[in-house]
C-alpha positions, -999 to +999 in steps of 0.1 A: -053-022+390-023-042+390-040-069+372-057-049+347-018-031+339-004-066+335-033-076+308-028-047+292+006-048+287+003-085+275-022-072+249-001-046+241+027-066+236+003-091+212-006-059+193+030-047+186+039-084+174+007-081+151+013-047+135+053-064+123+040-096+112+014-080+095+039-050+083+007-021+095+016+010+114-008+031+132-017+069+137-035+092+156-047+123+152-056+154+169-073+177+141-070+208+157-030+201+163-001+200+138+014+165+153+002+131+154+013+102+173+024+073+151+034+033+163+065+024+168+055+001+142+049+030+113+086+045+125+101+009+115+082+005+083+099+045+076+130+033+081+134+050+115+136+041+155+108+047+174+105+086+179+128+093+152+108+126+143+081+143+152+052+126+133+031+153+114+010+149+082+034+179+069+067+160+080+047+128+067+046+144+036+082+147+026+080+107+027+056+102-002+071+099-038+071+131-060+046+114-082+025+109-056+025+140-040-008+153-056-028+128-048-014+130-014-022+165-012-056+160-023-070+135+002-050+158+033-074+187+018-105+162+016-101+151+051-096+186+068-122+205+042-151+179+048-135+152+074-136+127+044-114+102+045-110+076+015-085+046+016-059+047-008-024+034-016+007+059-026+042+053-026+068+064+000+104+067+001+120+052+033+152+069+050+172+043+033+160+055+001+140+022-007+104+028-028+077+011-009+036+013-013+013+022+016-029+015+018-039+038+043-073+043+058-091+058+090-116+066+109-132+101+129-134+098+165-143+121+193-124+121+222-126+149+249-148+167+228-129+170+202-123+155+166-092+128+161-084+108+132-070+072+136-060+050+114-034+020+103-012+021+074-004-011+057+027-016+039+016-036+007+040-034-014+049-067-020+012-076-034+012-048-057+051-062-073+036-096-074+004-081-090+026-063-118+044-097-123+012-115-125+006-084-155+032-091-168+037-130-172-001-126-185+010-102-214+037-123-224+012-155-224-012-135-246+018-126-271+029-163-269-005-174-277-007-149-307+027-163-320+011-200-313-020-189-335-001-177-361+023-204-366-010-228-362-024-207-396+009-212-414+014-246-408-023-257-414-024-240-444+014-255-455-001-289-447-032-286-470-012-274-500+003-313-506-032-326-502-049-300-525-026-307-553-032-345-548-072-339-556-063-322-586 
């Protein structure tokens, strides 16, 4: 038993250095209960120590961006209606106020006889500003290209006048 605790905490351990490196959180769920348990991880990626609050979908929700709220909404309804859950990516405010974008996705268990949702929460926010930069440099290429095109017509043409009027 000893041995077995030891292992487990090393894996532990390994798992909490995983979820920061790889800036995911994780929950879990009792369905028939208005709290979840969330990492210490997910706290962090909040803004907040570990135990912080008490971690509920409702206390979850006054994290997500106004904007988002609907959409938000929508999936908590899906998931507790017909125990759907679909992956998707909203924005949260942190306690320090900072705008970040969660992927969140999980999975149905039963345990005890009864259902529980667990899942991870991945905090992707800085592929999806590097995505919009991408967007954006491309836009600007295409209207640099359009000005390049345009300025090619001009000049072409400017450059066959001389030789037109020498043929005539």
């Amino acid at each position: 038993i000893t041995k077995l605790n030891e292992e487990l905490l090393i894996q532990n351990s390994i798992l909490k250095d995983a979820e920061r490196l790889a800036k995911i959180g994780s929950f879990f769920w009792y369905m028939d209960k208005p709290y979840a348990s969330i990492s210490d991880n997910f706290y962090a990626m909040l803004g907040y120590e570990p135990g912080g609050f008490e971690a509920s979908f409702q206390r979850y929700r006054e994290f997500v961006h106004p904007d988002d709220l609907a959409m938000y909404d929508k999936n908590i309804e899906r998931l507790r209606e017909k125990l759907l859950i679909k992956e998707s990516t909203y924005r949260i405010i942190s306690k320090q106020g900072a705008i970040k974008y969660f992927k969140i996705n999980g999975q149905f268990i039963s345990k005890n006889n009864k259902k529980v949702m667990i899942g991870v929460v991945q905090d992707v926010t800085q592929a999806i500003e590097a995505e919009a930069k991408l967007l954006e440099s491309n836009l600007e290429l295409k209207n640099s290209n359009s000005e390049l095109e345009s300025f090619n017509r001009v000049a072409s043409h400017d450059l066959q006048e001389p030789l037109r009027k020498i043929q005539l």
